[in-house]
Backbone as JSON, one array per atom type, in Angstrom:
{
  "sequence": "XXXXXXXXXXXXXXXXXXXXXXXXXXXXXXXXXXXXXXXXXXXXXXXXXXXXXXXXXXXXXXXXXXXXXXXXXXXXXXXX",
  "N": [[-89.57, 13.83, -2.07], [-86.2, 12.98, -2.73], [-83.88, 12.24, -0.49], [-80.7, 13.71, -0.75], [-78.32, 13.15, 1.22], [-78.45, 10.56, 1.81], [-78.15, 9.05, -0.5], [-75.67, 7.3, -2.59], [-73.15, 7.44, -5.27], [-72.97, 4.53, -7.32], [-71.38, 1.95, -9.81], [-71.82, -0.06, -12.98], [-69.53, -2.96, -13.63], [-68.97, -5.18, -16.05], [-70.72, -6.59, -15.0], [-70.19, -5.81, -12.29], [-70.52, -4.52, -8.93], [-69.88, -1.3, -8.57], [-68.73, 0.82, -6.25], [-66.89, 4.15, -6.51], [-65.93, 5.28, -4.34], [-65.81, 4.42, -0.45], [-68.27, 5.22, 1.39], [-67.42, 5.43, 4.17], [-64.68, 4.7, 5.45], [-63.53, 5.72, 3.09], [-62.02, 3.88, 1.43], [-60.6, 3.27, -1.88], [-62.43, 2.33, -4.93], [-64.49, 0.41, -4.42], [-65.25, -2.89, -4.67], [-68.36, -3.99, -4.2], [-70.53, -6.48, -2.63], [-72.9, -6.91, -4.5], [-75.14, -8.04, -7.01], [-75.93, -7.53, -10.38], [-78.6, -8.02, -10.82], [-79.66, -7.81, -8.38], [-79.42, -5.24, -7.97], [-81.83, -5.05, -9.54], [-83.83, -6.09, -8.15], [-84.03, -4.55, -6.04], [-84.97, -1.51, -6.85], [-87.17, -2.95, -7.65], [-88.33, -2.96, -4.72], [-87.32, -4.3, -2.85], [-86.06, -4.51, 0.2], [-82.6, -4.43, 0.82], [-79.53, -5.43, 3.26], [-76.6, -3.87, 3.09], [-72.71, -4.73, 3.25], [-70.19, -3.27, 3.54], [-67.11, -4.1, 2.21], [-64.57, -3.35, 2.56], [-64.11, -1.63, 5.18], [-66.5, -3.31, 6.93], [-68.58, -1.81, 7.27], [-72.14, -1.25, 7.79], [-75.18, -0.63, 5.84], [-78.57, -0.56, 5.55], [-79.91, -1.03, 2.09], [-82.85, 0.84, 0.42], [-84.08, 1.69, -1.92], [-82.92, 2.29, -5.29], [-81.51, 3.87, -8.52], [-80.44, 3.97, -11.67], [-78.01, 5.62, -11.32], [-77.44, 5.98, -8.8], [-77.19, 4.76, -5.62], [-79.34, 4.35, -2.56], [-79.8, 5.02, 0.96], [-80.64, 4.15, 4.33], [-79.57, 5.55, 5.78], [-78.15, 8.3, 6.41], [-75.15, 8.94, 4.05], [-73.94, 10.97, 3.37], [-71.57, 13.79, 4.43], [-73.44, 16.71, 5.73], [-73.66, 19.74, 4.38], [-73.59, 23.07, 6.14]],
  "CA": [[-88.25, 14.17, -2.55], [-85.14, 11.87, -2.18], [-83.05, 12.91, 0.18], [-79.23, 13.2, -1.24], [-77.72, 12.86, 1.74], [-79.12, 9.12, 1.71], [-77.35, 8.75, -1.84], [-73.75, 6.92, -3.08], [-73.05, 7.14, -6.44], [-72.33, 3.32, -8.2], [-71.2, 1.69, -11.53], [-72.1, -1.28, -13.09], [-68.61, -3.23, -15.12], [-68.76, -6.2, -16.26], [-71.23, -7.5, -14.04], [-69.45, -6.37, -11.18], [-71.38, -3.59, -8.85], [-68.29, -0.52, -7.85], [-68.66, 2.38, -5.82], [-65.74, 4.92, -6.75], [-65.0, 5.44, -2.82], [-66.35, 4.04, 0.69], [-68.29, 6.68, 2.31], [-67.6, 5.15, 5.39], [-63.49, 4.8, 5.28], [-63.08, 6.64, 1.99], [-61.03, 3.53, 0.48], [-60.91, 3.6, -3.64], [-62.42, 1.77, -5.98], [-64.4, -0.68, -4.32], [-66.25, -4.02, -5.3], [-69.65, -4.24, -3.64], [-71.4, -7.72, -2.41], [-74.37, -6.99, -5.08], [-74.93, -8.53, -8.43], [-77.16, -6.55, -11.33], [-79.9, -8.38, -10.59], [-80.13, -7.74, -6.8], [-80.35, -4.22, -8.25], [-82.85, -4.72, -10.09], [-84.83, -6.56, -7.33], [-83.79, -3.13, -4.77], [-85.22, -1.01, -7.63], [-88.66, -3.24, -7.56], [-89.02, -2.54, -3.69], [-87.01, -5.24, -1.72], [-84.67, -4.2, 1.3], [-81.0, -5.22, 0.94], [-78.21, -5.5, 3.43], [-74.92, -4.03, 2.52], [-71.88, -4.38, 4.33], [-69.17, -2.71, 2.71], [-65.8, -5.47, 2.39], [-63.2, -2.62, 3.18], [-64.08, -1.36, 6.46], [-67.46, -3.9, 7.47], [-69.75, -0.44, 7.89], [-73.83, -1.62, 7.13], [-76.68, -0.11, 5.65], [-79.68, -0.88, 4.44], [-80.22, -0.2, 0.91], [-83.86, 0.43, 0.69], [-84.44, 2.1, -3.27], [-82.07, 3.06, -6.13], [-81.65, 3.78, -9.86], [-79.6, 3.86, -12.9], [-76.6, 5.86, -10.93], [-77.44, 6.16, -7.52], [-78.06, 3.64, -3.87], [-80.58, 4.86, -1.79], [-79.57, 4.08, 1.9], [-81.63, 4.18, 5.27], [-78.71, 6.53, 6.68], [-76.94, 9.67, 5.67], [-73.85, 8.52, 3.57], [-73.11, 11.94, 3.36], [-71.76, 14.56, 5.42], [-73.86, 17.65, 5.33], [-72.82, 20.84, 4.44], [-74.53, 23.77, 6.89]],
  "C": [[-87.22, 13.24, -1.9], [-84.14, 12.63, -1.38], [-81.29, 12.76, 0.24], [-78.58, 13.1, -0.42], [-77.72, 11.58, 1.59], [-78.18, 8.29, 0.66], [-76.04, 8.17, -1.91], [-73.97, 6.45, -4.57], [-72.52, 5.35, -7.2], [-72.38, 3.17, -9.49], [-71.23, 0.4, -11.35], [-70.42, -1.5, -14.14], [-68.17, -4.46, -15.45], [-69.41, -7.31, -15.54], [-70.78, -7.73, -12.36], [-70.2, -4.81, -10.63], [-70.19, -2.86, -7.73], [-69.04, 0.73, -6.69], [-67.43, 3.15, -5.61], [-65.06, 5.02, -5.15], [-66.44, 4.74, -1.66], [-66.99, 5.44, 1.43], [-68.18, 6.63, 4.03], [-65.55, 5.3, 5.94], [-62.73, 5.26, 4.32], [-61.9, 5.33, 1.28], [-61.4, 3.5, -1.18], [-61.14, 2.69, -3.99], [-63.32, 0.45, -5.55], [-65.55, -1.8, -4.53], [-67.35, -4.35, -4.45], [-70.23, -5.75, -3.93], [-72.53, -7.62, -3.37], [-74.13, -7.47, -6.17], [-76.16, -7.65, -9.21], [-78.52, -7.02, -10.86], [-80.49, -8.21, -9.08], [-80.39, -6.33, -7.18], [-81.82, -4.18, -8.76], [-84.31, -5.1, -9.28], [-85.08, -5.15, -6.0], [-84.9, -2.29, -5.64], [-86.93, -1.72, -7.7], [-89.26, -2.94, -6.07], [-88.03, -3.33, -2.61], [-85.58, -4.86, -0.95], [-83.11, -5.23, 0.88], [-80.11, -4.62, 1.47], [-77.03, -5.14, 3.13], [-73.91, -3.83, 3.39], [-70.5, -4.34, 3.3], [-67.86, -3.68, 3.36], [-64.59, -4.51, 3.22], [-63.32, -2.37, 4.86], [-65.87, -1.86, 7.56], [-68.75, -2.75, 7.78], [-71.33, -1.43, 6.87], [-74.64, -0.76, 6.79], [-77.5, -0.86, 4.95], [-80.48, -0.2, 3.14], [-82.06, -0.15, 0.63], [-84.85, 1.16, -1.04], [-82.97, 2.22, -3.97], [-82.68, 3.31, -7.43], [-80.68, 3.49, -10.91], [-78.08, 4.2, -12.23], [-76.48, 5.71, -9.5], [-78.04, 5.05, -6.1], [-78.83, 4.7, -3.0], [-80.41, 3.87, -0.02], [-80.16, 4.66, 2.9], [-81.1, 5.38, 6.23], [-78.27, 7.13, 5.94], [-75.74, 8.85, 5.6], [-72.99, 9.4, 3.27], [-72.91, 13.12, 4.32], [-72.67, 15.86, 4.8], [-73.6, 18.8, 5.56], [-73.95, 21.79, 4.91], [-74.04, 25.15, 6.6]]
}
């Protein structure tokens, strides 16, 4: 089972790869270092680097899919 903490929702637009907010500094709207095709290479198996532009935070993306990144650390807080 995937574990949704792990999870951050993204969008693909125009060839450009978004995530609606930072889960690290919460800024809006912002443009991610990846191109479609680095998804699609994450999605075959291969680790990728991300270091978010707004506030430099890293993870390693290590699966995804159609909506969702798949990262090595909780991106979310968890509710108890």
């Amino acid at each position: 089972m995937i574990p949704f903490e792990r999870t951050w929702p993204y969008d693909v637009v125009m060839g450009d790869v978004y995530v609606q907010d930072c889960p690290f500094c919460g800024t809006d709207h912002v443009l991610l270092p990846l191109k479609p095709r680095e998804i699609k290479e994450i999605q075959g198996g291969k680790k990728k680097l991300l270091v978010f532009p707004c506030c430099h935070s890293r993870v390693t993306l290590v699966d995804c899919d159609g909506d969702y990144l798949l990262a090595d650390v909780p991106l979310r807080n968890q509710l108890k």
